[in-house]
PDB file of N, CA, C and O in Angstrom:
ATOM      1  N   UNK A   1      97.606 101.986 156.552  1.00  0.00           N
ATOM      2  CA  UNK A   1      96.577 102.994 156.718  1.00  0.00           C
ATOM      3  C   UNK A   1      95.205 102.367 156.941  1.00  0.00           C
ATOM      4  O   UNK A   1      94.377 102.941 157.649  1.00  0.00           O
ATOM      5  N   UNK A   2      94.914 101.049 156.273  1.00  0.00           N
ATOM      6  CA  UNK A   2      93.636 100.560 156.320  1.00  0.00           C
ATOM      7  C   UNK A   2      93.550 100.452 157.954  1.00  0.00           C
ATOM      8  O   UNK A   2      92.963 101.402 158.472  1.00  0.00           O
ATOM      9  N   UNK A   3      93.928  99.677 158.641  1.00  0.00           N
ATOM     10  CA  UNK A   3      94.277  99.354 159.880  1.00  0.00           C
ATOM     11  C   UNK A   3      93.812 100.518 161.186  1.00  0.00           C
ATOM     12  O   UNK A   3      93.277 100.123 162.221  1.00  0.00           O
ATOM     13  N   UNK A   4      94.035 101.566 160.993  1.00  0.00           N
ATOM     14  CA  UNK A   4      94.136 103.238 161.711  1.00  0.00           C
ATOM     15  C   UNK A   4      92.660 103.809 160.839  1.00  0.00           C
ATOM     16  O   UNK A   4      92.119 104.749 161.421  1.00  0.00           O
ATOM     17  N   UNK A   5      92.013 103.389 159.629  1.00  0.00           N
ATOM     18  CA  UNK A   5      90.924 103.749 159.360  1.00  0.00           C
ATOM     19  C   UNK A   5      89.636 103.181 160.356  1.00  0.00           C
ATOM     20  O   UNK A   5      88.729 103.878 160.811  1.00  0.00           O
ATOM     21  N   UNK A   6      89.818 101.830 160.536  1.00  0.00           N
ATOM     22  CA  UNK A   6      89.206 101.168 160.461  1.00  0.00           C
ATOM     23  C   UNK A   6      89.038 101.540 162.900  1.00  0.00           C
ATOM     24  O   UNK A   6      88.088 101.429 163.674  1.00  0.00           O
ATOM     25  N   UNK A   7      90.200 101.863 163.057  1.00  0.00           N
ATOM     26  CA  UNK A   7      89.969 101.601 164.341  1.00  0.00           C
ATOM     27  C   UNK A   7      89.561 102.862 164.480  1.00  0.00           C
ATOM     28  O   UNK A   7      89.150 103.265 165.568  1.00  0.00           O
ATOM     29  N   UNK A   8      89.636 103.810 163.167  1.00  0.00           N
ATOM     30  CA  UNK A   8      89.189 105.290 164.132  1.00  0.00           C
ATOM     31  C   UNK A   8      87.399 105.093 163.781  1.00  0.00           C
ATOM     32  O   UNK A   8      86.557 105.739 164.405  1.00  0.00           O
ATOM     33  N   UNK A   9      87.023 104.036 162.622  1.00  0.00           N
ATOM     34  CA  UNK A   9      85.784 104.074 162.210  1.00  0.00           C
ATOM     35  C   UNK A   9      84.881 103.171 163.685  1.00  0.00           C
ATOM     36  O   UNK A   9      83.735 103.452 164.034  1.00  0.00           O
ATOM     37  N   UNK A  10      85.845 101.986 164.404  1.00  0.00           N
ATOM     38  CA  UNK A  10      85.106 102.057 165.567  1.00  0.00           C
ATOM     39  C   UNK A  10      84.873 102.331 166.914  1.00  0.00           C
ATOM     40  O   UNK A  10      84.115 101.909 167.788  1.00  0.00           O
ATOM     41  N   UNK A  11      86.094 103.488 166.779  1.00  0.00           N
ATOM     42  CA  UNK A  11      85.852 104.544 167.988  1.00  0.00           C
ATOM     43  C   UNK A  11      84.756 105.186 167.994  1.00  0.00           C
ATOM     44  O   UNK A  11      84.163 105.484 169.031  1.00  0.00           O
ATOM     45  N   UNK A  12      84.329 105.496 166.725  1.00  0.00           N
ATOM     46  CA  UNK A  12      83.363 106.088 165.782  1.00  0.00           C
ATOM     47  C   UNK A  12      81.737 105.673 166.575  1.00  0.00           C
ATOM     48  O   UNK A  12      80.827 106.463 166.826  1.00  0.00           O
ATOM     49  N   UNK A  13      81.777 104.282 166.820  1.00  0.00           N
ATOM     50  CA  UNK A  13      80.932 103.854 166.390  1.00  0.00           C
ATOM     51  C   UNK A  13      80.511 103.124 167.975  1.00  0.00           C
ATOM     52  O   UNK A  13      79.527 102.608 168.507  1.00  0.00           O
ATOM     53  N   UNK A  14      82.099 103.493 168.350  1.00  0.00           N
ATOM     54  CA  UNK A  14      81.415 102.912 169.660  1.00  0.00           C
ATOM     55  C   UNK A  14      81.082 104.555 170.786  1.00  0.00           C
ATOM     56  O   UNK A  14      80.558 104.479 171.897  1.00  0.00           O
ATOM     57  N   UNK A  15      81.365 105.382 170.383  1.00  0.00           N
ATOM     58  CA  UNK A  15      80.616 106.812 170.882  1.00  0.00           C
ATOM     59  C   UNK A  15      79.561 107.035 170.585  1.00  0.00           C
ATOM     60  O   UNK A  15      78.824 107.631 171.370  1.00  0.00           O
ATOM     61  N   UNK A  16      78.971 106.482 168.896  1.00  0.00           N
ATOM     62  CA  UNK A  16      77.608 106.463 168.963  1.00  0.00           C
ATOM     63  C   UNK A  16      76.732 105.194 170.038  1.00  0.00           C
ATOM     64  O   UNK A  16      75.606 105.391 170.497  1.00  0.00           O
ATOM     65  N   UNK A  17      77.220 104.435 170.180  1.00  0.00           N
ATOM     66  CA  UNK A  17      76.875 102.671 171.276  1.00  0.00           C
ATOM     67  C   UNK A  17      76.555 103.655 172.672  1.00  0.00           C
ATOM     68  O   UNK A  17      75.469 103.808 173.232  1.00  0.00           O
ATOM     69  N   UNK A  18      78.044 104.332 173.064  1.00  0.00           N
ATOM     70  CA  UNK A  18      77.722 105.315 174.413  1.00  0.00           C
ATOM     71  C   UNK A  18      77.099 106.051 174.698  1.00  0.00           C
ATOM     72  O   UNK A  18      76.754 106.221 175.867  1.00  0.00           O
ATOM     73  N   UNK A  19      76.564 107.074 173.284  1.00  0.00           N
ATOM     74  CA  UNK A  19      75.315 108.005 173.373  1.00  0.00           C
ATOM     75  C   UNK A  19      74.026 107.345 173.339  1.00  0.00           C
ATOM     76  O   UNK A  19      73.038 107.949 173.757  1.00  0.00           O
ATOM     77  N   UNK A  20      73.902 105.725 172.714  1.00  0.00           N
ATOM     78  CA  UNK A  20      72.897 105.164 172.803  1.00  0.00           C
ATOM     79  C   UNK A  20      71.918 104.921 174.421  1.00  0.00           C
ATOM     80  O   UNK A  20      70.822 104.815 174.971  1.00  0.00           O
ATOM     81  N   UNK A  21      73.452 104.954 174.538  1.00  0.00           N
ATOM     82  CA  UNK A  21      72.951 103.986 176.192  1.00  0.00           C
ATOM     83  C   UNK A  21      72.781 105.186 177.138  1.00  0.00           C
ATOM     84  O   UNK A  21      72.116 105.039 178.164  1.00  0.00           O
ATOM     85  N   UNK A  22      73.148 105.946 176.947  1.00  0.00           N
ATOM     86  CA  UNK A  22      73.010 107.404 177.530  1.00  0.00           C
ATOM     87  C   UNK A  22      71.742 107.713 177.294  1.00  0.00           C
ATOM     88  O   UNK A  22      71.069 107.865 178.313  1.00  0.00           O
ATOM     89  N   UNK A  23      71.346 107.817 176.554  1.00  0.00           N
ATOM     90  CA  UNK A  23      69.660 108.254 175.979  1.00  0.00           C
ATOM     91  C   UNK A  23      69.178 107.013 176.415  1.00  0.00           C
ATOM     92  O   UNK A  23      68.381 107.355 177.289  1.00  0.00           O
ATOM     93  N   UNK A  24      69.149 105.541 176.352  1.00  0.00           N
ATOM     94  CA  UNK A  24      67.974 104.618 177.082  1.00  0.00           C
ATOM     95  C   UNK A  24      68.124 105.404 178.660  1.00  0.00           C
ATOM     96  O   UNK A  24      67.082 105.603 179.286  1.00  0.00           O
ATOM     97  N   UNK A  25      68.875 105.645 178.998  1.00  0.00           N
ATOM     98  CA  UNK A  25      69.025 106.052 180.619  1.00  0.00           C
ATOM     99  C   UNK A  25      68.310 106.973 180.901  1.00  0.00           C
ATOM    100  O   UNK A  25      67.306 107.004 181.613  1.00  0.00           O
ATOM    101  N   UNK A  26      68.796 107.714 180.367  1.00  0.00           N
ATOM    102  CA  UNK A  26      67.898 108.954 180.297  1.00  0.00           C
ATOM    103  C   UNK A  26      66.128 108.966 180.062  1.00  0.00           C
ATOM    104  O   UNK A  26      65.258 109.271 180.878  1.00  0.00           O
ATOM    105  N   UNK A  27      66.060 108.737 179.338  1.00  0.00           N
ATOM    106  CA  UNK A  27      64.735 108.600 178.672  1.00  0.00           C
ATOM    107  C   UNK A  27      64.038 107.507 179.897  1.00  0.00           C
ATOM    108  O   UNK A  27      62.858 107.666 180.207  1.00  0.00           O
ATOM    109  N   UNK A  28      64.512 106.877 180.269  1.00  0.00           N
ATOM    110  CA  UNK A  28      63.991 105.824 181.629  1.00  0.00           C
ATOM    111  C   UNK A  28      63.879 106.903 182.387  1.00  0.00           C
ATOM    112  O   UNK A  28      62.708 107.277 182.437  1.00  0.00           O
ATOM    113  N   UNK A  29      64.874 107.796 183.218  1.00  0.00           N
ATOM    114  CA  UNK A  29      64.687 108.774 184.101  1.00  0.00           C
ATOM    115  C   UNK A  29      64.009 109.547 184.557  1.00  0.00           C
ATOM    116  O   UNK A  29      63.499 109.719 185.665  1.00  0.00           O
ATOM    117  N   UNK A  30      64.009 110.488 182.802  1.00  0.00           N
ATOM    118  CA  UNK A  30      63.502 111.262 182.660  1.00  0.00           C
ATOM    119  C   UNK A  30      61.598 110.893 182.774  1.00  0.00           C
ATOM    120  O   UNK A  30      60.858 111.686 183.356  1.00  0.00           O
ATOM    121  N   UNK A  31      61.161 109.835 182.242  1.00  0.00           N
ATOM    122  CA  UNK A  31      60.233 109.439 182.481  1.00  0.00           C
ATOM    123  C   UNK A  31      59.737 108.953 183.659  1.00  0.00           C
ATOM    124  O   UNK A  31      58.513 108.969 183.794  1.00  0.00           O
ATOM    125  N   UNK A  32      60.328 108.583 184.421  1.00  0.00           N
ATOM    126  CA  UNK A  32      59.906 108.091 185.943  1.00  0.00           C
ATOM    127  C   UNK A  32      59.898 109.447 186.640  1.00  0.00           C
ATOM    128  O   UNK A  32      59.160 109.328 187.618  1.00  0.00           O
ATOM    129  N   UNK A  33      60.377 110.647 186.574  1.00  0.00           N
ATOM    130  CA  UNK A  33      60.340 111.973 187.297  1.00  0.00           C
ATOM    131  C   UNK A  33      59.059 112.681 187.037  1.00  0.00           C
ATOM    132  O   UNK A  33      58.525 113.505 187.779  1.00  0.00           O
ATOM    133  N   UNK A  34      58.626 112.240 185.858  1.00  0.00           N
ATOM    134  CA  UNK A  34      57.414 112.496 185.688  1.00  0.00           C
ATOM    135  C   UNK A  34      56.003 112.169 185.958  1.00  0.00           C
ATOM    136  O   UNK A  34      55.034 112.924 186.027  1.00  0.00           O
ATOM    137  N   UNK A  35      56.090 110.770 186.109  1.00  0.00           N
ATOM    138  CA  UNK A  35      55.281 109.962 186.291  1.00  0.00           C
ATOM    139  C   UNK A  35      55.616 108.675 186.545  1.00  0.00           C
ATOM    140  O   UNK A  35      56.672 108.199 186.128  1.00  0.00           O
ATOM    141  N   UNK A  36      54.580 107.866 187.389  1.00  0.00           N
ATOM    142  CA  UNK A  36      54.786 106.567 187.852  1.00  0.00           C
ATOM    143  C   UNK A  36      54.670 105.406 186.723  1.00  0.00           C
ATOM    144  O   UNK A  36      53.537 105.345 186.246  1.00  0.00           O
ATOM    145  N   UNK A  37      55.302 104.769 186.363  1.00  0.00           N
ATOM    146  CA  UNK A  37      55.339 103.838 185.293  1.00  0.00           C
ATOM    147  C   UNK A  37      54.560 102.347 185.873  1.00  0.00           C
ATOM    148  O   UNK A  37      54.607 101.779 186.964  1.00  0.00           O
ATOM    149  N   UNK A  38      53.986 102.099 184.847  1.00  0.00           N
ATOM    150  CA  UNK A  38      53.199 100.700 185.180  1.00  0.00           C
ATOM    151  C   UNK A  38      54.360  99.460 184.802  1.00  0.00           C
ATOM    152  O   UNK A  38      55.261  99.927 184.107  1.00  0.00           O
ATOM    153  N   UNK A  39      54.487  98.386 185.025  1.00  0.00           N
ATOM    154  CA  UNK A  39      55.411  97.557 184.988  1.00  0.00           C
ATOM    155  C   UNK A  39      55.503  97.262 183.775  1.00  0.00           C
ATOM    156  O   UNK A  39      56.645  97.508 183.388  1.00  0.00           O
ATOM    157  N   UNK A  40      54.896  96.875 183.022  1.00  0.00           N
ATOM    158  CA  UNK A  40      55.445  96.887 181.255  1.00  0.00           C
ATOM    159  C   UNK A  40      55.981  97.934 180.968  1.00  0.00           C
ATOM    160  O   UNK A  40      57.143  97.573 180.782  1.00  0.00           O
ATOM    161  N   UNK A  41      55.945  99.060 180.789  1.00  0.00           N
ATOM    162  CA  UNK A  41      56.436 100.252 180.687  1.00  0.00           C
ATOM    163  C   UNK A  41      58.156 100.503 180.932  1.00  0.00           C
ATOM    164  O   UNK A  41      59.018 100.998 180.206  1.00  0.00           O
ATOM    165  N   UNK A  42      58.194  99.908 182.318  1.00  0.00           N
ATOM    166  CA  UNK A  42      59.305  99.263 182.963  1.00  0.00           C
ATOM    167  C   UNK A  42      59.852  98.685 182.596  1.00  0.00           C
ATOM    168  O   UNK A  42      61.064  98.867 182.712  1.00  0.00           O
ATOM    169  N   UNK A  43      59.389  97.660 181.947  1.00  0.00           N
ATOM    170  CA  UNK A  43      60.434  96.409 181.545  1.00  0.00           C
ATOM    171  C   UNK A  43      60.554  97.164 180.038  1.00  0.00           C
ATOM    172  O   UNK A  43      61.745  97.286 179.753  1.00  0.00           O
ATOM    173  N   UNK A  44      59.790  97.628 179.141  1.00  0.00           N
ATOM    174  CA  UNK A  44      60.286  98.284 177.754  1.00  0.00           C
ATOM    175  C   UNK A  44      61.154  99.032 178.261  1.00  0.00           C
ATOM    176  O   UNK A  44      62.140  99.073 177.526  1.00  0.00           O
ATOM    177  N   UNK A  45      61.291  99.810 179.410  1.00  0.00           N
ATOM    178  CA  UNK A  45      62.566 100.771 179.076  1.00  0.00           C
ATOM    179  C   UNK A  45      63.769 100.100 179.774  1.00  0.00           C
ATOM    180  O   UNK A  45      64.862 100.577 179.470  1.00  0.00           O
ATOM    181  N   UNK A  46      63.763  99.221 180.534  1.00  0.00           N
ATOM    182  CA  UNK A  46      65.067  98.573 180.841  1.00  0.00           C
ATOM    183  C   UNK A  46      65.689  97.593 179.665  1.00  0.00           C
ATOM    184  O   UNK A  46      66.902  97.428 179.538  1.00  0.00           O
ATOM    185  N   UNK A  47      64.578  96.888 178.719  1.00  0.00           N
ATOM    186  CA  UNK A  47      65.292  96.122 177.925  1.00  0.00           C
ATOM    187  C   UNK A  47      65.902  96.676 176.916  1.00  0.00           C
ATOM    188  O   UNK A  47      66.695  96.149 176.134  1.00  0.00           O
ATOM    189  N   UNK A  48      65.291  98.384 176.966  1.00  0.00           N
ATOM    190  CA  UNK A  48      66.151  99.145 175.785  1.00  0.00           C
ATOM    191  C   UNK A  48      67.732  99.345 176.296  1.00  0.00           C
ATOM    192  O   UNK A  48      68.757  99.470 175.626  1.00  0.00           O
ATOM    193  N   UNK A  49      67.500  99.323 177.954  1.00  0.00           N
ATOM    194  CA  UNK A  49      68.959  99.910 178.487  1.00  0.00           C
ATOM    195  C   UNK A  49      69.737  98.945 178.640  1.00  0.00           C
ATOM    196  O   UNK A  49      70.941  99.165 178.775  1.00  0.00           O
ATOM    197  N   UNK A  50      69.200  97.569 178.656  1.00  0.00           N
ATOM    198  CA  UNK A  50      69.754  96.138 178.464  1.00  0.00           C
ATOM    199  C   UNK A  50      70.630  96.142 177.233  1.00  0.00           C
ATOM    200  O   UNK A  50      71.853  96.231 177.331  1.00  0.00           O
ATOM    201  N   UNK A  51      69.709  96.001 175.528  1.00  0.00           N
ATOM    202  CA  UNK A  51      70.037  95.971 174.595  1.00  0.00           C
ATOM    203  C   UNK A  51      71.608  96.814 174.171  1.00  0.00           C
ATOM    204  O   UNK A  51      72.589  96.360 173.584  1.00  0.00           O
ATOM    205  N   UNK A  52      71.323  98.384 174.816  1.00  0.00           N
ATOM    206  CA  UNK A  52      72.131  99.056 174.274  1.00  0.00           C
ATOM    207  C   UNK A  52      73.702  98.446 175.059  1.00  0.00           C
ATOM    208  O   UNK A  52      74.803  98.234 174.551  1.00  0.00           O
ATOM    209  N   UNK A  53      73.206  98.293 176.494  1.00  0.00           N
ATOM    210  CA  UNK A  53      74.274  97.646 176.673  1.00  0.00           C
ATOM    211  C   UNK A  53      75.214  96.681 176.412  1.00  0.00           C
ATOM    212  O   UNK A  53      76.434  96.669 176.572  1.00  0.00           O
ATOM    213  N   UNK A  54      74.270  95.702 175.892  1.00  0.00           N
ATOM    214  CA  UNK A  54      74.346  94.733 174.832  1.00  0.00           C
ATOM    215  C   UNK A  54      75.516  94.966 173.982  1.00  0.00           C
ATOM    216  O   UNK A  54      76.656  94.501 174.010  1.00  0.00           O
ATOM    217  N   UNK A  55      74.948  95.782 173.243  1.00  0.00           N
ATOM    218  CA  UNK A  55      75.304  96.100 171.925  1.00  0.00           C
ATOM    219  C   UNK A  55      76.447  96.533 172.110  1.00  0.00           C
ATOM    220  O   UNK A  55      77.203  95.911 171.363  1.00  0.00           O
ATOM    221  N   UNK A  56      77.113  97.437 172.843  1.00  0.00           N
ATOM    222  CA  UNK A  56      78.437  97.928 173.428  1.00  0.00           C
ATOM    223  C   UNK A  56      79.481  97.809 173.888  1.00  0.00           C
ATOM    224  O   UNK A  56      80.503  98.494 173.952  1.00  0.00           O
ATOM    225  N   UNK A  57      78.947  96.221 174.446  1.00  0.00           N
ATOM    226  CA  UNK A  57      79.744  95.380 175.205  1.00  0.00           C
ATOM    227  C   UNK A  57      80.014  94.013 174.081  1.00  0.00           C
ATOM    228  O   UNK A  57      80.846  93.109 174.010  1.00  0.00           O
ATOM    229  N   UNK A  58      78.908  94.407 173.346  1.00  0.00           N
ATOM    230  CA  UNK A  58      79.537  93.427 171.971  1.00  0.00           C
ATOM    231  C   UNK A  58      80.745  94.156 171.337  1.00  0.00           C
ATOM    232  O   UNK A  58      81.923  93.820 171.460  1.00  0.00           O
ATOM    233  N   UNK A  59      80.325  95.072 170.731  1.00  0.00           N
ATOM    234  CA  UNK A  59      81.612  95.796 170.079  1.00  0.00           C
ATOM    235  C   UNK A  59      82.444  95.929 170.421  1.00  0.00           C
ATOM    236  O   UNK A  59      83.397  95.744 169.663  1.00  0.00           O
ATOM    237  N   UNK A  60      82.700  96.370 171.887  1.00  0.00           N
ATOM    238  CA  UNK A  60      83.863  96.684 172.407  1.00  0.00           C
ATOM    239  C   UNK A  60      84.738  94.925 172.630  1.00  0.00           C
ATOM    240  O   UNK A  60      85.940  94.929 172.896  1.00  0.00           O
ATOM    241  N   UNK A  61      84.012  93.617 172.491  1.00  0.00           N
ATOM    242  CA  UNK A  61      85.172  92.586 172.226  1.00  0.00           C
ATOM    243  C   UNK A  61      84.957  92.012 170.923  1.00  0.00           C
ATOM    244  O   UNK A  61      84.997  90.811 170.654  1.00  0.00           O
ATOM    245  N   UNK A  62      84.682  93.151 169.986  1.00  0.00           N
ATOM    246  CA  UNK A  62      84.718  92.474 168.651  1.00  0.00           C
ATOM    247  C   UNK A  62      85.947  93.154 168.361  1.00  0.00           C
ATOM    248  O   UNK A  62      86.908  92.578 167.853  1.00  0.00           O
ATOM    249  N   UNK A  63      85.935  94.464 168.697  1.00  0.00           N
ATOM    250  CA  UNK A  63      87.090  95.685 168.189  1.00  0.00           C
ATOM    251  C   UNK A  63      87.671  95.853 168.907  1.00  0.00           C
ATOM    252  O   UNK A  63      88.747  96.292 168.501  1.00  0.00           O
ATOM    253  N   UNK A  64      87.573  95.683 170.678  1.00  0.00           N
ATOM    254  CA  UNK A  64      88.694  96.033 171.493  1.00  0.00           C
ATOM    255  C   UNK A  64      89.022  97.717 171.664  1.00  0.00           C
ATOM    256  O   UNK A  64      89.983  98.198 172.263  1.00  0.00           O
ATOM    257  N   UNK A  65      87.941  98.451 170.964  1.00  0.00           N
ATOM    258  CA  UNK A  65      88.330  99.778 171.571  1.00  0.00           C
ATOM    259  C   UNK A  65      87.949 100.328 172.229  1.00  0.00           C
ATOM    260  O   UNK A  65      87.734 101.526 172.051  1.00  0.00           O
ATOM    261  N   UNK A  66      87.576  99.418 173.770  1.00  0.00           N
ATOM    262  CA  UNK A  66      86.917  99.934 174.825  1.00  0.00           C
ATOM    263  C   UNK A  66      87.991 101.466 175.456  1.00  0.00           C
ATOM    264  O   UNK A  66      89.058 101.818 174.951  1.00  0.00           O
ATOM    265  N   UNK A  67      87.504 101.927 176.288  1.00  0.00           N
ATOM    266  CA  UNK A  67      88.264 103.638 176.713  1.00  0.00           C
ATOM    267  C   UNK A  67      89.137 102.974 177.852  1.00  0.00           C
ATOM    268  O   UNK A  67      89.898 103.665 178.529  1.00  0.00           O
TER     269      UNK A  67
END
């Protein structure tokens, strides 16, 4: 049972990783439709969409429960 806890805890966890990266995207988007971004601005919101990716693509070969 530990085993089936543990992989449903990082399915878990990697849907929150996917909503992460969903919202850096977004939030980049959504902000450029609005207005023209100055290049720092730019690079803060890509390194958020970097990171999350990061982070997702870590988990998914720590745990292997990519989709």
């Amino acid at each position: 049972m530990r085993g089936f806890s543990s992989g449903v805890l990082s399915c878990l966890e990697r849907e929150r990783l996917e909503e992460e990266l969903s919202e850096a995207r977004n939030r980049g988007r959504n902000i450029m439709r609005l207005r023209h971004l100055t290049h720092p601005e730019r690079m803060v919101l890509e390194e958020r969409e970097q990171a999350a990716q990061t982070r997702l693509r870590d988990h998914d070969a720590e745990h292997g429960c990519q989709r």
